[in-house]
C-alpha positions as CSV (number, residue, x, y, z in Angstrom):
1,X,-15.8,90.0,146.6
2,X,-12.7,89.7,145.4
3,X,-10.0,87.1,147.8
4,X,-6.8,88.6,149.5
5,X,-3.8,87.5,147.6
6,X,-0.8,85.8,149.5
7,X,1.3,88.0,150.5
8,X,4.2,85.5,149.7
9,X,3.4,84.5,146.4
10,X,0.9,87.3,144.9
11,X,-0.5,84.8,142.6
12,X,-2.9,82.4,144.8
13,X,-5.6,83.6,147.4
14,X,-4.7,84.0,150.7
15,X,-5.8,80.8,153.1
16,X,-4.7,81.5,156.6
17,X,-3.7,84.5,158.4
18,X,0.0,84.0,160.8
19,X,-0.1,86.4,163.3
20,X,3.8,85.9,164.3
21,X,4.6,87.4,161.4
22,X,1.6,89.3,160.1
23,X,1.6,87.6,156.9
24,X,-1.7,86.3,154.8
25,X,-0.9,83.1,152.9
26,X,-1.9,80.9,150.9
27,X,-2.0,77.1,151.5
28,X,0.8,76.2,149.2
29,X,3.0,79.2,150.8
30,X,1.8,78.3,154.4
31,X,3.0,74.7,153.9
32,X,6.0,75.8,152.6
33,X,6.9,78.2,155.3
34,X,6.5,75.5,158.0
35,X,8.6,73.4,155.9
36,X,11.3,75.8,156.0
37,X,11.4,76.4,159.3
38,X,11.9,72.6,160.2
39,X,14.6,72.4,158.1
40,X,16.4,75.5,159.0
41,X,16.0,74.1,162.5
42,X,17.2,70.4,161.7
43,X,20.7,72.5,160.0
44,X,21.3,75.2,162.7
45,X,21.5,72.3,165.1
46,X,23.0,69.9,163.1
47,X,19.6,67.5,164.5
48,X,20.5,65.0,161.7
49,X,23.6,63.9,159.8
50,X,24.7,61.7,157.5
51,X,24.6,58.1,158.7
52,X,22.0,58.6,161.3
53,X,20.1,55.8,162.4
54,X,16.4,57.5,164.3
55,X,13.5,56.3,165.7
56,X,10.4,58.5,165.5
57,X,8.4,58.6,168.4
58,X,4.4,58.4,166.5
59,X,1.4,59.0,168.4
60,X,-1.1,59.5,165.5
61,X,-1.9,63.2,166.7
62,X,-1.5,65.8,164.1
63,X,2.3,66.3,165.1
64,X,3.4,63.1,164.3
65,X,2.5,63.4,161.2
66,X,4.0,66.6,160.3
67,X,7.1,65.2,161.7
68,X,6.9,62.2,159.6
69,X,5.5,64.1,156.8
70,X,8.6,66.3,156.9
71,X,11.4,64.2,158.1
72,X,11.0,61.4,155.6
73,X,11.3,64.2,152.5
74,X,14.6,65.5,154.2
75,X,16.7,62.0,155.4
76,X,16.3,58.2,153.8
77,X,13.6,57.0,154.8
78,X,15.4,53.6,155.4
79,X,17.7,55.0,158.1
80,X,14.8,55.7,160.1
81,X,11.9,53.6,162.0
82,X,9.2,54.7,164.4
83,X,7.4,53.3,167.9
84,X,4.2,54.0,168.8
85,X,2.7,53.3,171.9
86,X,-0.5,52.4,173.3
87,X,-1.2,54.0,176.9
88,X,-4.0,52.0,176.8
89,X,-7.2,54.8,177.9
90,X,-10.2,54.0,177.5
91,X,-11.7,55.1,174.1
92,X,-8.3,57.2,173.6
93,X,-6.0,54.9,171.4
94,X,-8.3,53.4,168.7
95,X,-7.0,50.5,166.5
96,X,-8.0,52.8,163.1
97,X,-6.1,55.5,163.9
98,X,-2.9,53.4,164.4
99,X,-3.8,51.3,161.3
100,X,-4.0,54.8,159.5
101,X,-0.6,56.2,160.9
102,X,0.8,52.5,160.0
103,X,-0.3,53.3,156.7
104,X,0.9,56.5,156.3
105,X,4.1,55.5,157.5
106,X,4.6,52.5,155.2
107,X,3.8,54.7,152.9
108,X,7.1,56.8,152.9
109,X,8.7,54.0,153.8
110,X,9.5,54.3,157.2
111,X,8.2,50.8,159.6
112,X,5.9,51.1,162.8
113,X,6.5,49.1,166.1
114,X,3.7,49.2,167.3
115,X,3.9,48.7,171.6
116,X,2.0,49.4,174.8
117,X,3.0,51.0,178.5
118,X,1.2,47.1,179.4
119,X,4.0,44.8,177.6
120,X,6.5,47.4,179.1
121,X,5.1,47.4,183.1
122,X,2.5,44.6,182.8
123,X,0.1,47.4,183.6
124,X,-2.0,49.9,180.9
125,X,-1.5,53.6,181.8
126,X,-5.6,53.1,182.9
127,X,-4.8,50.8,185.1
128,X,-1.8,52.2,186.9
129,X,-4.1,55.4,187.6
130,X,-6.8,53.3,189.1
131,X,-4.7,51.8,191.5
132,X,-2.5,55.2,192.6
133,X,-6.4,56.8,193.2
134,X,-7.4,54.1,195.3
135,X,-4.1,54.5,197.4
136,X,-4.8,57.7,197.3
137,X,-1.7,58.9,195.4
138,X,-1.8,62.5,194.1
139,X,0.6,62.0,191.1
140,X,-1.3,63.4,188.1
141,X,-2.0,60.9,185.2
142,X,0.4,62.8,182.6
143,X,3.5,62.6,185.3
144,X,3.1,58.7,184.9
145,X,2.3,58.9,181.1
146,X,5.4,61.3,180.2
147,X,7.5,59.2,182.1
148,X,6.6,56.1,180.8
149,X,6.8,57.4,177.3
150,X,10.3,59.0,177.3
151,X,11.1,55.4,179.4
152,X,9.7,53.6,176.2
153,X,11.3,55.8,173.5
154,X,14.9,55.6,174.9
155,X,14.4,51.9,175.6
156,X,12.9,50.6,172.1
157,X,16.1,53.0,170.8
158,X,18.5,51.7,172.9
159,X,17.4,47.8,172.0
160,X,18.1,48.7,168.4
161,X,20.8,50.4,168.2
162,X,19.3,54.0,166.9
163,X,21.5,56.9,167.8
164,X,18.8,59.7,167.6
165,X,14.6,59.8,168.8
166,X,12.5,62.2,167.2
167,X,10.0,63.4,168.7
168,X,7.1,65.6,167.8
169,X,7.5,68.2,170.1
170,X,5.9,71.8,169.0
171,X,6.8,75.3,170.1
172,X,3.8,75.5,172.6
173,X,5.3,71.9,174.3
174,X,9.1,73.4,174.5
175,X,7.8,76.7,175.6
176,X,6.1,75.2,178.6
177,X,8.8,74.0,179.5
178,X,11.0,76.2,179.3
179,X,9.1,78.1,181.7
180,X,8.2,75.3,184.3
181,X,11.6,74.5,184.4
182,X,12.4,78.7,185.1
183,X,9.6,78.2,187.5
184,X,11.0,75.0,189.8
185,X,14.8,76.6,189.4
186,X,15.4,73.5,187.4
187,X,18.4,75.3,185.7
188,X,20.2,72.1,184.5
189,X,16.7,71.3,183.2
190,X,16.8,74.3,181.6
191,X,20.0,73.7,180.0
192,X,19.3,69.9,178.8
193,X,16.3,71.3,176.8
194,X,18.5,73.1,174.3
195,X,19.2,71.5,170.7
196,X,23.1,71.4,171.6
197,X,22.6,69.3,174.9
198,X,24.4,65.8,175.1
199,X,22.4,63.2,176.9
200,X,22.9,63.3,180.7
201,X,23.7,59.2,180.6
202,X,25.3,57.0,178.1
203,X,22.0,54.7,178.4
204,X,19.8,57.5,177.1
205,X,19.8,58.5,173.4
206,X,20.3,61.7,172.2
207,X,16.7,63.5,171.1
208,X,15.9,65.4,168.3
209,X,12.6,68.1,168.0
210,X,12.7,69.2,164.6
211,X,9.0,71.0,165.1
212,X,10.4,73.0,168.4
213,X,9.9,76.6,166.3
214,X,6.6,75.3,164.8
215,X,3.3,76.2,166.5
216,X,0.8,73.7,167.7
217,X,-1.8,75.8,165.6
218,X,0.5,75.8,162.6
219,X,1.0,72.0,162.7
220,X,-3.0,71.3,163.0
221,X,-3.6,73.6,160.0
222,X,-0.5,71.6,158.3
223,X,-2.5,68.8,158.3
224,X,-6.3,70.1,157.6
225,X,-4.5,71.7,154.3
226,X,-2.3,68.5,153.6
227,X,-5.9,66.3,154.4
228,X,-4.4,64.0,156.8
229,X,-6.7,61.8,159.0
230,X,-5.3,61.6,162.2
231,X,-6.3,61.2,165.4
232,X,-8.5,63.8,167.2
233,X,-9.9,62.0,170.2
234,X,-9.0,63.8,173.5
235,X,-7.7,61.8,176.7
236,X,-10.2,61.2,179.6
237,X,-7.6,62.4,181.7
238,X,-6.4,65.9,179.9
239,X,-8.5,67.8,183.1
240,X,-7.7,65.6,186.1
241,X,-5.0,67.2,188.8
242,X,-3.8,70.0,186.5
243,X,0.1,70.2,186.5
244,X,1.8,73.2,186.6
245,X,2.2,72.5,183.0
246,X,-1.2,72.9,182.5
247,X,-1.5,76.1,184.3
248,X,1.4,77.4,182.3
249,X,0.2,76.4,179.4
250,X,-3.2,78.6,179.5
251,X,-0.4,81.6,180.6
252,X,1.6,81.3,177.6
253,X,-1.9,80.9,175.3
254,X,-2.9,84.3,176.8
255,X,0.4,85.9,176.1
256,X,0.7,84.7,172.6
257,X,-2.6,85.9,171.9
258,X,-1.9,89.5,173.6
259,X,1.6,89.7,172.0
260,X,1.8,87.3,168.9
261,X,5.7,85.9,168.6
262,X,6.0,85.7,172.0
263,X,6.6,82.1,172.1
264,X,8.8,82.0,169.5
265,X,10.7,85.0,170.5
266,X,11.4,83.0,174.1
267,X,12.9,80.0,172.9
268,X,14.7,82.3,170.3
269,X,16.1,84.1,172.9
270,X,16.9,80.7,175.7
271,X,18.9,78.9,173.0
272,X,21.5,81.7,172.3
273,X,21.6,82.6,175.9
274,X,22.0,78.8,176.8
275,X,24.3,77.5,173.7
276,X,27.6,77.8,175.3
277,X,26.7,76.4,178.6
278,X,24.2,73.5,177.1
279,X,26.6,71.6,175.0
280,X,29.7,71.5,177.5
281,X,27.3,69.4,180.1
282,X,28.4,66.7,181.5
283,X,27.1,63.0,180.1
284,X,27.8,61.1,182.7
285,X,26.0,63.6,185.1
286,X,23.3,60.3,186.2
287,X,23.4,57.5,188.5
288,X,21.3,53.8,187.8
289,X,18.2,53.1,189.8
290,X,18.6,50.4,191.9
291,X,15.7,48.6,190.8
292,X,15.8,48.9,187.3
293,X,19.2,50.1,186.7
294,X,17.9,52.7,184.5
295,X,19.7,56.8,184.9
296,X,18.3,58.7,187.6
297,X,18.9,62.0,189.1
298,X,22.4,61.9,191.4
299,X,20.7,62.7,194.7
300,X,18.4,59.3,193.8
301,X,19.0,55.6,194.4
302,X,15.8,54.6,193.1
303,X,14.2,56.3,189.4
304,X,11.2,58.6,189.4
305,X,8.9,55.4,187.6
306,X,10.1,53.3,189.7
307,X,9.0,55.0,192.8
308,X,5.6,56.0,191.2
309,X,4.9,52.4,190.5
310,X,5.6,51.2,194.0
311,X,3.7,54.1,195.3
312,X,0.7,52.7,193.3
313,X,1.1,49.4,194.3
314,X,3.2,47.8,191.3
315,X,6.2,46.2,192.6
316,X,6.3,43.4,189.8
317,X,6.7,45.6,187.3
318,X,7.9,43.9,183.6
319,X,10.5,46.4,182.4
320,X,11.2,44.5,178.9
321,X,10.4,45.6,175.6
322,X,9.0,42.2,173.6
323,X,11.7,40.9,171.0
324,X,8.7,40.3,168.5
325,X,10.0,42.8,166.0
326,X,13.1,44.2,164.5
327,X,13.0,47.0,162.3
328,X,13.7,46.5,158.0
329,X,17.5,48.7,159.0
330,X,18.4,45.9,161.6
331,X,17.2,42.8,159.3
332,X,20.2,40.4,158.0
């Protein structure tokens, strides 16, 4: 039997099929297309510019490395570090697979700090669930690992000076969203997720998802085709007290399936509807929390974390990133 021929090229065998646009490609084309897309995503938005200085947020999954993969072709390498963090799960966050995406990294010549929620709260993300359980605290354990994160991110950025984090944020994560935010009338929520949005505080730097119109199945094929080994172990927590996240999530995944494009089409369709009103918000729109004198909401004296962690029994909480590292753009 003779194979299908991509319908891009017409010279190579046809490797996947994308249902968004009812294309067959091949592996080069498939790469390629994804490729594009980032890029024409990092230029509509203007996501990076000349003189940039980023941090990468890494987690070792398959997105990170299609961010990294990607990023470090299109800006210098040198302007740009990453951070990855360890939640510290059991059998979750293996030391080969952060060796590997140190490797990787190194590689195209971007540096990894390497950190953990512990150094950050003097608590691992295991531990801080343990203790909210046995207080009987229904918070789910991806409300305190998001936080914590994001918290992490913005604080490792702040410390040196980066202007822009990258994250590795797909179409599936922004669509999601989207919609929770819809969902909870979150409208200024709504609003801060769009590409044009300034930072709501002067102490949180601006982010950047250059894989927002990528699909989470398009970057795990990336990766298989590219033969990148990265981490495939799933949290112990993925199932426990489902968010409404979650249950949004297995919505959308239905309706893509039904109606292929559909996720794209939606954030498509948010970011020109929300462009005018997104960029004209306000950046001084957050208070400090008392305790930590981190930005919180304006009806809150005391941040979201911070309230979590008392609820779970952490009052002594560290709230320092170690000075054990400074990244090769910041070295004298």
């Amino acid at each position: 039997m003779v194979s299908e021929l991509c319908d891009v090229c017409k010279k190579r065998p046809a490797s996947i099929y994308q249902p968004h646009t009812g294309r067959k490609l091949c592996k080069e084309c498939f790469i390629d297309d994804v490729k594009k897309r980032v890029v024409a995503e990092i230029k509509r938005w203007r996501m990076v510019e000349p003189g940039d200085e980023i941090l990468l947020g890494l987690s070792g999954g398959k997105d990170s490395y299609v961010l990294l993969d990607i990023l470090s072709e299109v800006y210098k390498p040198s302007r740009m570090f990453a951070v990855s963090i360890i939640e510290g799960i059991p059998g979750y966050n293996r030391e080969e697979d952060v060796k590997r995406m140190k490797v990787f990294a190194k590689d195209r010549g971007v540096d990894v700090i390497v950190t953990s929620i512990r150094e950050y709260v003097g608590h691992s993300l295991y531990e801080i669930v343990m203790r909210a359980l046995r207080r009987k605290v229904r918070v789910s354990p991806c409300t305190y690992c998001g936080i914590l994160r994001r918290r992490l991110l913005n604080f490792y950025a702040r410390t040196y000076g980066a202007n822009k984090v990258a994250t590795a944020h797909n179409l599936d994560d922004e669509a999601q969203t989207a919609v929770v935010n819809i969902l909870r009338g979150d409208y200024v929520g709504l609003l801060r997720l769009h590409p044009l949005a300034p930072p709501a505080s002067k102490k949180l730097v601006k982010r950047i998802k250059p894989l927002r119109k990528v699909y989470e199945w398009e970057t795990a094929t990336y990766v298989y085709f590219k033969g990148y080994n990265f981490q495939e172990t799933e949290c112990m927590f993925i199932n426990m007290m489902p968010t409404l996240r979650a249950r949004v999530r297995d919505a959308l995944y239905r309706l893509e399936w039904k109606k292929p494009g559909s996720l794209l089409r939606l954030l498509e369709t948010l970011d020109v509807l929300l462009e005018d009103e997104a960029k004209n918000l306000a950046t001084n729109a957050l208070k400090e929390c008392e305790v930590c004198g981190e930005p919180t909401s304006p009806k809150r004296s005391v941040c979201k974390l911070c309230e979590l962690l008392e609820r779970a029994g952490i009052v002594e909480a560290v709230y320092q990133v170690p000075n054990k590292y400074v990244p090769r753009l910041y070295r004298t």
